[in-house]
BARO-894133 format. One record per residue (C-alpha): x, y, z; residue in one letter; residue number from 1. Coordinates in Angstrom, 1 decimal. Example, Ala and Ser with C-alpha at 12.3 -4.5 7.8 and 13.67 -1.06 7.14 Angstrom:
REM BARO-894133
ATOM       c1       c2       c3   type   seq
ATOM     12.3     -4.5      7.8      A     1
ATOM     13.7     -1.1      7.1      S     2
END
This chain:
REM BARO-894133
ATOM       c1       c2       c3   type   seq
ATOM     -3.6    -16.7    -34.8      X     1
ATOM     -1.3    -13.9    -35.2      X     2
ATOM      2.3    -14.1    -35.8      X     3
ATOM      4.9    -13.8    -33.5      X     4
ATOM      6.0     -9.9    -34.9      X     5
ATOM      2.2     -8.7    -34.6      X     6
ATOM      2.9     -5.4    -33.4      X     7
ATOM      0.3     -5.9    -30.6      X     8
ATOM      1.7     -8.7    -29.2      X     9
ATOM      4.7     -6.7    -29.3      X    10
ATOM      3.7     -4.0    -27.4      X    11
ATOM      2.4     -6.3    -24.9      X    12
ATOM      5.4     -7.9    -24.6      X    13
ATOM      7.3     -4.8    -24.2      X    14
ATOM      4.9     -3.5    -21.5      X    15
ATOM      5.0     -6.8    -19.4      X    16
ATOM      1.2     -7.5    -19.9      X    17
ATOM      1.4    -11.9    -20.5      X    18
ATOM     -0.9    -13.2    -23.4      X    19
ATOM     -0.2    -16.6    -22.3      X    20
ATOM     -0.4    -18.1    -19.1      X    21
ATOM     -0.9    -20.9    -16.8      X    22
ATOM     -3.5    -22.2    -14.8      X    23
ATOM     -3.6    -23.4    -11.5      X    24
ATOM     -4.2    -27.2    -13.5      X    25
ATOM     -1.1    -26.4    -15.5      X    26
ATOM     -2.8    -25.7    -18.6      X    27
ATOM     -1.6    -23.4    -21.1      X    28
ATOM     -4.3    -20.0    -21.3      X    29
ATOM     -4.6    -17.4    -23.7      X    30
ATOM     -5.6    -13.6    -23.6      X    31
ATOM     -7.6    -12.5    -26.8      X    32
ATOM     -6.8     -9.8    -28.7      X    33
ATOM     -9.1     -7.3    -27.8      X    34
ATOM     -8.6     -7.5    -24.2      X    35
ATOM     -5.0     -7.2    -24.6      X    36
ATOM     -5.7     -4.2    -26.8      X    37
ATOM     -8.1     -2.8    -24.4      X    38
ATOM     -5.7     -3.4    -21.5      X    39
ATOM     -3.3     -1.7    -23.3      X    40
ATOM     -5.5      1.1    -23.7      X    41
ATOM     -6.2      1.5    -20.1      X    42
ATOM     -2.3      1.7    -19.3      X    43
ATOM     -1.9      4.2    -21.4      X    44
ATOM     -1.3      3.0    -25.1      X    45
ATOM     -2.6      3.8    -28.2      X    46
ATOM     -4.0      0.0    -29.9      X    47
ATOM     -6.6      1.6    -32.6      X    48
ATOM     -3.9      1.2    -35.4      X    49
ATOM     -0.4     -0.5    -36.1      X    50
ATOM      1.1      3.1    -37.0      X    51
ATOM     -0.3      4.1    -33.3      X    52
ATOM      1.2      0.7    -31.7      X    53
ATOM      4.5      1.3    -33.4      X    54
ATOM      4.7      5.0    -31.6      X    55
ATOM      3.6      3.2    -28.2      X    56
ATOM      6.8      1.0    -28.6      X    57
ATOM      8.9      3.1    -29.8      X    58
ATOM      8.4      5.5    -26.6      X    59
ATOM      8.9      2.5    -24.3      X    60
ATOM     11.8      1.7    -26.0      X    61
ATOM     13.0      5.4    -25.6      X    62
ATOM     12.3      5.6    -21.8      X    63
ATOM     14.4      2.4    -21.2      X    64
ATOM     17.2      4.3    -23.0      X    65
ATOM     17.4      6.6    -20.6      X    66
ATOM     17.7      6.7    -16.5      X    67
ATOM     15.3      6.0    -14.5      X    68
ATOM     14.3      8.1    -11.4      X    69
ATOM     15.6      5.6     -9.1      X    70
ATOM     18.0      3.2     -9.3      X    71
ATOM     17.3      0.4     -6.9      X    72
ATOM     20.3     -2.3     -5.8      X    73
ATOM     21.6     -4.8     -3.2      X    74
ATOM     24.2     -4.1     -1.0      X    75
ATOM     27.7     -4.8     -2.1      X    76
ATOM     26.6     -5.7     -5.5      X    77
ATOM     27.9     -3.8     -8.3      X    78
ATOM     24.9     -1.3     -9.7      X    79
ATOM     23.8     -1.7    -13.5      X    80
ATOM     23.0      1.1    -15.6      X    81
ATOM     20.7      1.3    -18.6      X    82
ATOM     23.5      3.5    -20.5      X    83
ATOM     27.3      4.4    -20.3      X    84
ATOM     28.2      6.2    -18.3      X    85
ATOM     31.5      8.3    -17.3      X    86
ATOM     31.4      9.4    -14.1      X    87
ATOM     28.7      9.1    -10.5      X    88
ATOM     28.7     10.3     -7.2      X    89
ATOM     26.3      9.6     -4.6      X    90
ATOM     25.5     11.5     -1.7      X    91
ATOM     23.9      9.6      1.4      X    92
ATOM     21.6     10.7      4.3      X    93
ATOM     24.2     12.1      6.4      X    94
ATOM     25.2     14.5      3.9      X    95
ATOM     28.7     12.7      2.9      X    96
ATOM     29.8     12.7     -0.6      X    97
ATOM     32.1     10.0     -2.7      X    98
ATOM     32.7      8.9     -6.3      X    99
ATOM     31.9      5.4     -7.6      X   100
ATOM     33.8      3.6     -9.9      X   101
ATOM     32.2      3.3    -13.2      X   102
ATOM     32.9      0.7    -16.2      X   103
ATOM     31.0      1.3    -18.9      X   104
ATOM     27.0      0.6    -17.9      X   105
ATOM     28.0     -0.6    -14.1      X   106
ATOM     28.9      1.4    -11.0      X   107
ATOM     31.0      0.1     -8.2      X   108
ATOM     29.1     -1.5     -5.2      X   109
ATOM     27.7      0.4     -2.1      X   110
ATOM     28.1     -1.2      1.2      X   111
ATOM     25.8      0.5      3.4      X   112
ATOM     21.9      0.6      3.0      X   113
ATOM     20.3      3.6      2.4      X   114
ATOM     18.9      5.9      0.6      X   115
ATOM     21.4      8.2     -1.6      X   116
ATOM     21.7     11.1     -4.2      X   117
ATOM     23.0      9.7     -7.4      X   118
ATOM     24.9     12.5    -10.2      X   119
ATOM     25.3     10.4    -13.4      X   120
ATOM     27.5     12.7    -15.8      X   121
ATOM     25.5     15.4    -14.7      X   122
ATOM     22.3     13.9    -14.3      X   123
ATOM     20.7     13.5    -10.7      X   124
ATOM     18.4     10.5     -9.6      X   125
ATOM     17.8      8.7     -6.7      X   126
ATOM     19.8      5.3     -5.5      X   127
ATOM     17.8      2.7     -2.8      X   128
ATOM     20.6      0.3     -1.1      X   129
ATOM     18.6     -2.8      0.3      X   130
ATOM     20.3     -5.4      2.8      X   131
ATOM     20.5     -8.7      2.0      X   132
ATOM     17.5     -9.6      4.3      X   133
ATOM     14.6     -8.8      6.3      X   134
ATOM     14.9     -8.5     10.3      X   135
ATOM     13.7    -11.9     11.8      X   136
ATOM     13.0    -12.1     15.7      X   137
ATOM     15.3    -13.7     18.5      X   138
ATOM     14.1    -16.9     19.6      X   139
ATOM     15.5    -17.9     22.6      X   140
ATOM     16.8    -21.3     23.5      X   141
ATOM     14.2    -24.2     23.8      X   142
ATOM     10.8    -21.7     22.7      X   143
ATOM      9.6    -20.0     19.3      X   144
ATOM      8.1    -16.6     19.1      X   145
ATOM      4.5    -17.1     19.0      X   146
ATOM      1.1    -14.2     18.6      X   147
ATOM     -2.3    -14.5     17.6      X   148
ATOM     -4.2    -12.6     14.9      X   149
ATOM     -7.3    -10.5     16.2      X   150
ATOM    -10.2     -8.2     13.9      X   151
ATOM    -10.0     -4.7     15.7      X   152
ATOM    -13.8     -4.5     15.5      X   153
ATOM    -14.4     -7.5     17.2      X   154
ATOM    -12.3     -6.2     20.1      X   155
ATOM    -14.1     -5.6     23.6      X   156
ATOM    -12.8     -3.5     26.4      X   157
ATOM    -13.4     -2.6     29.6      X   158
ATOM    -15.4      0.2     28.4      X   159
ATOM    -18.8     -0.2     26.2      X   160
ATOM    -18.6      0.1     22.7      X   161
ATOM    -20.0     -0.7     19.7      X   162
ATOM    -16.9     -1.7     18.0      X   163
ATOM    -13.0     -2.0     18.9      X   164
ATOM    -10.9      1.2     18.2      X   165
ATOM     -7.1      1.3     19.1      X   166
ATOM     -7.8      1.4     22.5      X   167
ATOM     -9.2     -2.1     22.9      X   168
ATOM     -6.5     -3.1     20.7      X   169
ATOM     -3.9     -1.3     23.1      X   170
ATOM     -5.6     -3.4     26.0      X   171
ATOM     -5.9     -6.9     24.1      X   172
ATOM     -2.0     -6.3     23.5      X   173
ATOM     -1.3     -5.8     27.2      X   174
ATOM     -3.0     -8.9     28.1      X   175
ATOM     -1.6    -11.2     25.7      X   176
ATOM      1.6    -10.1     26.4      X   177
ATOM      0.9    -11.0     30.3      X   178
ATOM      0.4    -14.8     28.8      X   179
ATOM      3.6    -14.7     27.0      X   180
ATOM      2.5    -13.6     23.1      X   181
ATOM      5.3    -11.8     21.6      X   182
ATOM      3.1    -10.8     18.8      X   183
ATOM     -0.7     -9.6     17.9      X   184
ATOM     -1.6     -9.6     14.0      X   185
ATOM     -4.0     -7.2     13.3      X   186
ATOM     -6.6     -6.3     10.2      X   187
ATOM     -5.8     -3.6      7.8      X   188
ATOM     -6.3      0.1      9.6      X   189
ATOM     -5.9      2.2      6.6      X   190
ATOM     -8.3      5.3      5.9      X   191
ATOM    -12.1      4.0      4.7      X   192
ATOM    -14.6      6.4      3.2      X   193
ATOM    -15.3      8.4      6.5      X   194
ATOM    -18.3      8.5      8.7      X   195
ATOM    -20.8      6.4      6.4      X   196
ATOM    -22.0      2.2      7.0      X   197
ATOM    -21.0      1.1      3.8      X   198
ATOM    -18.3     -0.1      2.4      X   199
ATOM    -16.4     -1.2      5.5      X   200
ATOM    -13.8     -3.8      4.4      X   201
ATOM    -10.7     -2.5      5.7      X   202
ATOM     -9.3     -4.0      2.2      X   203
ATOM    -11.0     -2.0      0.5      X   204
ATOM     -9.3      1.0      1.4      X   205
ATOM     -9.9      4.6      0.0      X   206
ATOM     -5.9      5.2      1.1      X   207
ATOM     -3.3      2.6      2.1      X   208
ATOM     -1.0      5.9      3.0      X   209
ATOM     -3.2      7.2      6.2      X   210
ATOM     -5.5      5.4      8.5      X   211
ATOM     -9.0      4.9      9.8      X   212
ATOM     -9.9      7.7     11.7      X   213
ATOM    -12.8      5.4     13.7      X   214
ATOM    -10.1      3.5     15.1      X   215
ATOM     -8.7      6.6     16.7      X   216
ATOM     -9.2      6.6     20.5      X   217
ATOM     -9.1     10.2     22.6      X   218
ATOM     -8.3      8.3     26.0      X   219
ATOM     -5.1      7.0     24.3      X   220
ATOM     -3.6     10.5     23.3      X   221
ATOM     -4.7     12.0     26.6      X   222
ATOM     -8.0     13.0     25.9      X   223
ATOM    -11.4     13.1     27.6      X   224
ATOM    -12.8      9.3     26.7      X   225
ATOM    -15.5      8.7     23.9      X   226
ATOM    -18.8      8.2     25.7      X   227
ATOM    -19.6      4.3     26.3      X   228
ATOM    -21.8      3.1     23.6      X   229
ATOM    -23.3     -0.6     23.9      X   230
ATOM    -23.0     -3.0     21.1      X   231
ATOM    -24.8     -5.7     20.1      X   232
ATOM    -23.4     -9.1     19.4      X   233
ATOM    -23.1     -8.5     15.6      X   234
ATOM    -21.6     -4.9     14.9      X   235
ATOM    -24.4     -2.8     13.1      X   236
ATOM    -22.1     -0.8     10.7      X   237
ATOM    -25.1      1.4      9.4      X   238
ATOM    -25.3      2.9     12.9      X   239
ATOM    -22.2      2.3     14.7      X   240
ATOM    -20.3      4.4     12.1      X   241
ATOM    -21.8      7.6     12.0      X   242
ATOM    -22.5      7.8     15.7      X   243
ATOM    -18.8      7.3     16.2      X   244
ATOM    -18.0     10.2     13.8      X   245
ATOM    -20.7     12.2     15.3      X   246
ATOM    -18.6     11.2     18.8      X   247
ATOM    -15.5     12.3     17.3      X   248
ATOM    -16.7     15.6     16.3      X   249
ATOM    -17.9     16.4     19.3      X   250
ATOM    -14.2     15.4     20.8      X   251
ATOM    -12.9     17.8     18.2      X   252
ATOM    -15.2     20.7     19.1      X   253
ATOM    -13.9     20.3     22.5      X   254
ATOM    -10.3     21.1     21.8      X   255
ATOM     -8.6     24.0     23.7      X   256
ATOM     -7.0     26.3     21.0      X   257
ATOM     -4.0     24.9     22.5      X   258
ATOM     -4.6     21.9     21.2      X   259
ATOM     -5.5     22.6     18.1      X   260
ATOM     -2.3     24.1     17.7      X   261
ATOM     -0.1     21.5     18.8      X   262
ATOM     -2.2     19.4     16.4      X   263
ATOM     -1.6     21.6     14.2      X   264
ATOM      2.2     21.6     14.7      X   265
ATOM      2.5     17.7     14.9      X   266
ATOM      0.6     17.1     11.6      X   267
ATOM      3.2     19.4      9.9      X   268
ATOM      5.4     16.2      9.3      X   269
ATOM      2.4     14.6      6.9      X   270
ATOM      3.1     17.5      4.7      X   271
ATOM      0.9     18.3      1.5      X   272
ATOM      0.0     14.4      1.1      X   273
ATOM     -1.8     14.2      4.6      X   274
ATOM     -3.6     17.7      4.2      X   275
ATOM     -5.0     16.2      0.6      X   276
ATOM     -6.4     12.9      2.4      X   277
ATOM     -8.0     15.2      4.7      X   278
ATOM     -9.5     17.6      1.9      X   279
ATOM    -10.6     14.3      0.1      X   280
ATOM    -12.4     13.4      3.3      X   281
ATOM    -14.3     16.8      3.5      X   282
ATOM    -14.8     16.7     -0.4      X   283
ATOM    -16.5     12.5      0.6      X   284
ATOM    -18.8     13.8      3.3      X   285
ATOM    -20.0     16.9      1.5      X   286
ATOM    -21.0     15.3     -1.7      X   287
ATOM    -21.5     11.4     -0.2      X   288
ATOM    -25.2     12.6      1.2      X   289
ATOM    -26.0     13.7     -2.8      X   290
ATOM    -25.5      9.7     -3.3      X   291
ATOM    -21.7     10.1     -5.0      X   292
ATOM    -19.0      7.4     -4.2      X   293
ATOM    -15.9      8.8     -4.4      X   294
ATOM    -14.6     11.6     -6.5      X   295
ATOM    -15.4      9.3     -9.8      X   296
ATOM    -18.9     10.9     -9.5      X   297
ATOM    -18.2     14.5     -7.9      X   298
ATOM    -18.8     17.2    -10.2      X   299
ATOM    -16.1     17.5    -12.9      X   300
ATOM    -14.5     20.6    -11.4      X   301
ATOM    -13.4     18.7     -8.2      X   302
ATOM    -12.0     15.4     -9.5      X   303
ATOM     -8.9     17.4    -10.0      X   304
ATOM     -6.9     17.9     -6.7      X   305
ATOM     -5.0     21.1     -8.2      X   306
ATOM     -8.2     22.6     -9.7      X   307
ATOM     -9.6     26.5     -8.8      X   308
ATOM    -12.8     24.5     -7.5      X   309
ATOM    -10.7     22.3     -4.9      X   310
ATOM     -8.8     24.9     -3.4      X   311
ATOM    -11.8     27.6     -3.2      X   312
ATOM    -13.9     24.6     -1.1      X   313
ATOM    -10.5     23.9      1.1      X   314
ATOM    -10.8     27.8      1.9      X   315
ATOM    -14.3     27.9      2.7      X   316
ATOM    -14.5     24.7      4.6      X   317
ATOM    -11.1     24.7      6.5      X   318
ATOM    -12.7     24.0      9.7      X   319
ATOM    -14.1     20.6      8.3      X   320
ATOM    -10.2     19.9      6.4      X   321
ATOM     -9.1     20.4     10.3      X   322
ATOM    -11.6     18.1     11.6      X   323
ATOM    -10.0     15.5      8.8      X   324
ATOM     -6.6     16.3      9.9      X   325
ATOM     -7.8     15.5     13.7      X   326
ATOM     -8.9     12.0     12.7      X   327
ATOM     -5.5     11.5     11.0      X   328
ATOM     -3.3     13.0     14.3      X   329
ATOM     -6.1     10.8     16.7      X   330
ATOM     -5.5      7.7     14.5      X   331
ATOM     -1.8      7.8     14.4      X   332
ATOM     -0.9      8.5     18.4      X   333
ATOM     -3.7      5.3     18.7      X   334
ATOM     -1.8      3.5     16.8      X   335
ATOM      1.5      4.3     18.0      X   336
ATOM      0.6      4.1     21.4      X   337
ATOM     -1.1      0.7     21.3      X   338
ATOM      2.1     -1.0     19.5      X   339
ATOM      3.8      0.9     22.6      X   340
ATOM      1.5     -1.0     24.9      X   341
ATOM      2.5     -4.2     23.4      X   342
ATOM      6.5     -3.5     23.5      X   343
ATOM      6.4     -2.3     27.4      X   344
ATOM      4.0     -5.4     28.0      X   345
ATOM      7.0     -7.6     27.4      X   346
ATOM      6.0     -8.2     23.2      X   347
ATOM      9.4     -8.8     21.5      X   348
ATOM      7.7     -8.1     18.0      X   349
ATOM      4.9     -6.4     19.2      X   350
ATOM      1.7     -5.0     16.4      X   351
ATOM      2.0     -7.1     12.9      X   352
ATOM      0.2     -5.0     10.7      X   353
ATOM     -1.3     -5.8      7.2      X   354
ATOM     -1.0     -4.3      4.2      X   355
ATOM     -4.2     -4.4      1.7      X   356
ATOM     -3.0     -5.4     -2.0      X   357
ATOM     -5.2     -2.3     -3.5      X   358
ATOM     -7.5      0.8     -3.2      X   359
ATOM    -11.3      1.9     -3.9      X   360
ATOM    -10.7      3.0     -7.3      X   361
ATOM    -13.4      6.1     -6.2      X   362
ATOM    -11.0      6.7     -2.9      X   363
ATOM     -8.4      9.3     -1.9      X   364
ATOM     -5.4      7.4     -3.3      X   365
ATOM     -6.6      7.3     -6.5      X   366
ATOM     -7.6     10.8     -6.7      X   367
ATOM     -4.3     12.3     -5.7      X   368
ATOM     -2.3      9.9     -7.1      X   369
ATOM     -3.4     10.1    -10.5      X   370
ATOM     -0.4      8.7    -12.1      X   371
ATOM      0.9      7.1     -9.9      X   372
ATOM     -1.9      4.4    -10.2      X   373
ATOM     -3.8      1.8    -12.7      X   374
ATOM     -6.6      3.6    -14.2      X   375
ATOM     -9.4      2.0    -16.0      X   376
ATOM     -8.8     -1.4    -14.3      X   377
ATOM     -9.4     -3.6    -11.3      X   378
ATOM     -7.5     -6.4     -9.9      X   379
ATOM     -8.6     -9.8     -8.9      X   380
ATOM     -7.6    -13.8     -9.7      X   381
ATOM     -8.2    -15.8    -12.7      X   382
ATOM    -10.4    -18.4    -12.2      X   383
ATOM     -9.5    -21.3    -10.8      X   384
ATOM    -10.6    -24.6     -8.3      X   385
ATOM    -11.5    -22.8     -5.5      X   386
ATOM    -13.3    -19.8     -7.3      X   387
ATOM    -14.5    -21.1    -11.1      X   388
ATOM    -15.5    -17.5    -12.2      X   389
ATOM    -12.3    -16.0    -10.9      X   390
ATOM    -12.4    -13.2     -8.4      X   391
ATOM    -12.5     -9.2     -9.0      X   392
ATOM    -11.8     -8.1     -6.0      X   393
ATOM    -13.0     -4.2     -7.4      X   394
ATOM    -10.4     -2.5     -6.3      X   395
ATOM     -7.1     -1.1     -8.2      X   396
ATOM     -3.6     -0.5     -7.7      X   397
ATOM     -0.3      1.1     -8.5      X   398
ATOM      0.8      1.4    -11.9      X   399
ATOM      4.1     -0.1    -12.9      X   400
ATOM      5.2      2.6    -15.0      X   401
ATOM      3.9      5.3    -12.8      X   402
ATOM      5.8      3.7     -9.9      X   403
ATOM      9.1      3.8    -11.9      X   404
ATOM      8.3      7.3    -13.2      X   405
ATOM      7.9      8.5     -9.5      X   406
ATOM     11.3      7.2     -8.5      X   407
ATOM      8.9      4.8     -6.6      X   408
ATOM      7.7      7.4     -4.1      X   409
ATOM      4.6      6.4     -3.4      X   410
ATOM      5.4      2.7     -2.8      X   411
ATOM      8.0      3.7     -0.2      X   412
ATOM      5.8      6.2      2.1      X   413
ATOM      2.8      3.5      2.0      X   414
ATOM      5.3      1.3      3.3      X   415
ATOM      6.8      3.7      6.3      X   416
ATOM      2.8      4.5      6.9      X   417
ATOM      2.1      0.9      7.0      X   418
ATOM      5.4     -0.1      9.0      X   419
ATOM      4.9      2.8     11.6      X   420
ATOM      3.7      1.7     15.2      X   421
ATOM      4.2     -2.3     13.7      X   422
ATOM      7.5     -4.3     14.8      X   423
ATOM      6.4     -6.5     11.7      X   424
ATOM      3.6     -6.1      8.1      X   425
ATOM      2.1     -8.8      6.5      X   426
ATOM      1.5     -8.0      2.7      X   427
ATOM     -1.4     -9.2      1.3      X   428
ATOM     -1.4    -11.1     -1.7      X   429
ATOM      2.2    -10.4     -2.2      X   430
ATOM      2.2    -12.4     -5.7      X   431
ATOM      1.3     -8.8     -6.7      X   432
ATOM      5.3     -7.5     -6.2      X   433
ATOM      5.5     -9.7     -9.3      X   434
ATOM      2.2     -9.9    -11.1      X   435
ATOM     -1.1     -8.9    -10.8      X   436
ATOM     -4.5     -9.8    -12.4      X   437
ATOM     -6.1     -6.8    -14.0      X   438
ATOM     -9.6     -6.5    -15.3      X   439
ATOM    -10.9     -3.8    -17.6      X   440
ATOM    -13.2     -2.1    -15.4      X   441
ATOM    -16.8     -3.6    -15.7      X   442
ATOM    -15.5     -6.8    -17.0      X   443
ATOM    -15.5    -10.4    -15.4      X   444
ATOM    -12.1    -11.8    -14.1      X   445
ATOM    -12.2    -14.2    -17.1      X   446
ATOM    -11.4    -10.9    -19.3      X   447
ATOM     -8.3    -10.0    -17.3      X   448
ATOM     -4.6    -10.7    -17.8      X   449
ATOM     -1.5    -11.1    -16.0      X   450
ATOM      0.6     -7.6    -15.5      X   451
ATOM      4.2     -8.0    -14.6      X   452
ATOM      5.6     -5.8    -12.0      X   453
ATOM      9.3     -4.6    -11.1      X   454
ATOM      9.6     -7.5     -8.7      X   455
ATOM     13.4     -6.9     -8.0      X   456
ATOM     13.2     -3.5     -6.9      X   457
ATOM      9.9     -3.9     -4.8      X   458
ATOM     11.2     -6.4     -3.0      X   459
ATOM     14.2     -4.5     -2.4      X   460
ATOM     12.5     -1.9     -1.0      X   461
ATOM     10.3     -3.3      1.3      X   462
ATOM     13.5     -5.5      2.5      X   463
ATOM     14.9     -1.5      2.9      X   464
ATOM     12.1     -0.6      4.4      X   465
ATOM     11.7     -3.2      7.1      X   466
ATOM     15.3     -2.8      7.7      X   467
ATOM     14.9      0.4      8.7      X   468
ATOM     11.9      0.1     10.7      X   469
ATOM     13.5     -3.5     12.5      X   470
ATOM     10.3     -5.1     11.5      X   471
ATOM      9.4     -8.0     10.1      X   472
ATOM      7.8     -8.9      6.8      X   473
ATOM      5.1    -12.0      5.9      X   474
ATOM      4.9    -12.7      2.3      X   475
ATOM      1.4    -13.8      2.0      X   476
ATOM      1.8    -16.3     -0.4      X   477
ATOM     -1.4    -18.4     -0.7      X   478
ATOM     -2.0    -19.6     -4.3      X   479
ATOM      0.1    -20.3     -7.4      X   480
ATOM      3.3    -18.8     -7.3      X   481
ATOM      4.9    -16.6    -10.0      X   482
ATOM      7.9    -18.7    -11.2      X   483
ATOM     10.8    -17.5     -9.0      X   484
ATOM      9.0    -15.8     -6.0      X   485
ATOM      9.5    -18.0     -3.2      X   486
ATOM     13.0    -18.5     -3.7      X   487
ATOM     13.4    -14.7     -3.9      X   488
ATOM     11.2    -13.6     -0.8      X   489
ATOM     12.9    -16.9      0.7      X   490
ATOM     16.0    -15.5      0.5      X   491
ATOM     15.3    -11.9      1.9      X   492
ATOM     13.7    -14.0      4.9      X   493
ATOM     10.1    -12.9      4.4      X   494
ATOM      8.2    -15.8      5.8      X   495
ATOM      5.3    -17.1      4.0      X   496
ATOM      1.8    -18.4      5.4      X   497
ATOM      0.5    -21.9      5.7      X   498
ATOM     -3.0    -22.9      6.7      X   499
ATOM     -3.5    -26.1      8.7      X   500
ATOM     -6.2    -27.3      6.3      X   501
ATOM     -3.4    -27.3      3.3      X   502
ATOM     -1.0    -28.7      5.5      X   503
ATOM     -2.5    -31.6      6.9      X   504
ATOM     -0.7    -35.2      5.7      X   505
ATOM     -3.3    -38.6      4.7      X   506
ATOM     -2.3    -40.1      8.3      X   507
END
């Protein structure tokens, strides 16, 4: 075994990748040296020699020297700094300016939550202010809040169809409401690989940022309806998908330039992020049919986002990026309107939605996100009782570093896309705010190891978050905890889950 000052284990240690670790029977497991090396590899770290290691460490060291793009703290609590500093003011949302008091490697506490502009001697970063704790709902006296979780598909309305869209959900929510449900928890809606039968899991996502565009009902944003399309008693997902594209085209084709305008104009808000989902849609559709998956197997010239090649086929196929950008806007007001239904129907939460704990590594997010996200790796569980061989779920996630080198960015707007039309969000797997399971890609979960993620300031900002949305959060918290996680979420008032099965006593 090596020693304890093995530069590997070292940079490991320093980049919050666990070589030990313990199993759901308590026992004491750990990681070989070449996964941890390749591991390493994938996040970015040169392993091949110690003089190589040694630079790896040496720039982590650096970075956490120096401030970070976004400084992320509690209310009221005085804010730490990774240097000295001399003098800070913030700026908040309304545009007011004051100075903090600084001693040494601490700043004086902010009060109010927010988001703020942070000048360090000069320097300018980004400050998140999280309350203390989630929203939770009203009861009233003498009776609980109480809601049901439904599949979307599964979902029939008063029209024919050969699976549930918005608009069945929008409907189911109006009639639960009637029988007193203050709450409907729904699957994951975010964006799939458009217009194909395969690959349908909605956690399996190709963007947790922007939504299914099949769900999207035209009779919910004032539209002519879909036609009626019977279903059988299992949904056929080979057929039903397509058609329904091919159904939403035609819907599109039948805008009024108008319309298209004030599509147009609404859309503006999704800015250069929405416009990219809906180029990487085109990009799926035109080379899907050649048998690719994802822009891992376009031609090389297009797995760039900012490349020549992308934006000559955005020019010449604009018509089809609008058609993308129509099954965003559809998508949204379904949304948005069926979480409406539910409030006006007398729901005091209203639409719970969920948030899937990764991406399609082939999928939109990954392709414009480049590093923002894990590359090279999947996610998954060790192995364990209930799953011997461990589980790789073959999807992939954000990267730790790349999250604190965006100032977080891309965590917060998949949480405002995820909150929007929801009065509450389950988080899937939520472990994963504090540690993850990654896989080098084409391994078995029995080759992964445990990465550490910047629990405190996730947590902070989904409490932020929700706050700001006056939603609720579930903690999905099925498995073996990371030591300190439910007291944490506990005490930011994210409920956790409990099946009945787990639950039940001998007598």
């Amino acid at each position: 075994m090596a020693s304890s000052t093995d530069p590997l284990h070292a940079l490991a240690q320093a980049c919050g990748l666990a070589r030990q670790w313990r199993d759901v029977e308590g026992r004491e497991q750990q990681v070989p040296n070449d996964i941890t090396a390749t591991i390493l590899q994938a996040l970015g770290h040169d392993t091949a020699s110690d003089a190589q290691i040694s630079r790896s460490l040496a720039a982590i060291e650096a970075q956490a020297g120096t401030l970070p793009a976004m400084l992320v703290a509690d209310a009221g609590a005085p804010i730490s700094l990774p240097i000295a500093a001399r003098r800070a003011e913030i700026t908040g949302e309304d545009g007011q300016s004051r100075r903090l008091i600084v001693d040494g490697r601490q700043l004086s506490a902010v009060a109010e939550p927010g988001y703020y502009d942070l000048e360090i001697d000069g320097a300018a970063i980004k400050l998140a202010v999280a309350p203390p704790h989630c929203p939770l709902p009203q009861a009233s006296e003498g009776r609980r809040p109480w809601g049901v979780s439904v599949q979307i598909p599964a979902l029939q309305g008063e029209a024919q169809s050969a699976f549930g869209s918005f608009g069945e959900l929008a409907q189911a929510a109006r009639a639960l409401a009637l029988r007193g449900a203050d709450a409907v928890a729904i699957n994951p809606v975010h964006a799939l690989f458009p217009g194909h039968g395969q690959g349908f899991s909605p956690y399996s996502p190709s963007s947790r940022l922007f939504l299914n565009g099949a769900m999207g009902d035209p009779a919910l944003v004032g539209l002519p309806p879909l036609p009626q399309r019977p279903g059988a008693d299992l949904i056929d997902w080979d057929a039903a998908l397509p058609q329904r594209l091919a159904d939403l085209r035609a819907a599109f084709a039948a805008l009024t330039p108008a319309q298209r305008q004030r599509i147009h104009e609404e859309n503006k808000a999704g800015g250069e992020a929405l416009h990219r989902h809906a180029l990487f849609d085109a990009l799926d559709g035109h080379f899907r049919p050649g048998g690719a998956h994802g822009w891992r197997d376009w031609p090389a010239a297009y797995r760039d986002p900012a490349s020549p090649a992308v934006a000559a086929f955005a020019a010449q196929q604009a018509d089809e990026v609008e058609f993308h950008l129509f099954l965003q806007w559809l998508a949204r007001g379904g949304l948005d309107a069926a979480g409406i239904a539910a409030r006006q129907a007398g729901m005091a939460i209203g639409l719970i939605g969920d948030l899937a704990v990764g991406v399609d590594p082939s999928g939109s997010d990954a392709w414009a996100m480049r590093g923002a996200m894990l590359r090279d790796l999947t996610i998954g569980a060790p192995p364990d009782p209930l799953g011997p061989l461990g589980q790789n779920w073959s999807i992939t996630g954000f990267s730790p570093a790349g999250l604190r080198q965006s100032g977080y960015a891309p965590w917060i707007a998949m949480l405002r896309s995820a909150f929007a039309g929801c009065g509450g969000l389950r988080i899937d797997h939520a472990f994963g705010l504090a540690r993850l399971w990654v896989i080098p890609e084409g391994g078995t979960s029995a080759d992964g190891a445990y990465l550490t993620y910047p629990f405190d300031d996730l947590v902070r900002l989904a409490t932020l978050e929700a706050h700001r949305a006056d939603a609720l959060v579930i903690a999905e918290d099925l498995g073996t905890a990371p030591h300190g996680f439910t007291d944490a979420v506990t005490q930011r008032r994210m409920p956790g889950m409990r099946v009945l099965w787990f639950e039940r006593a001998e007598d």
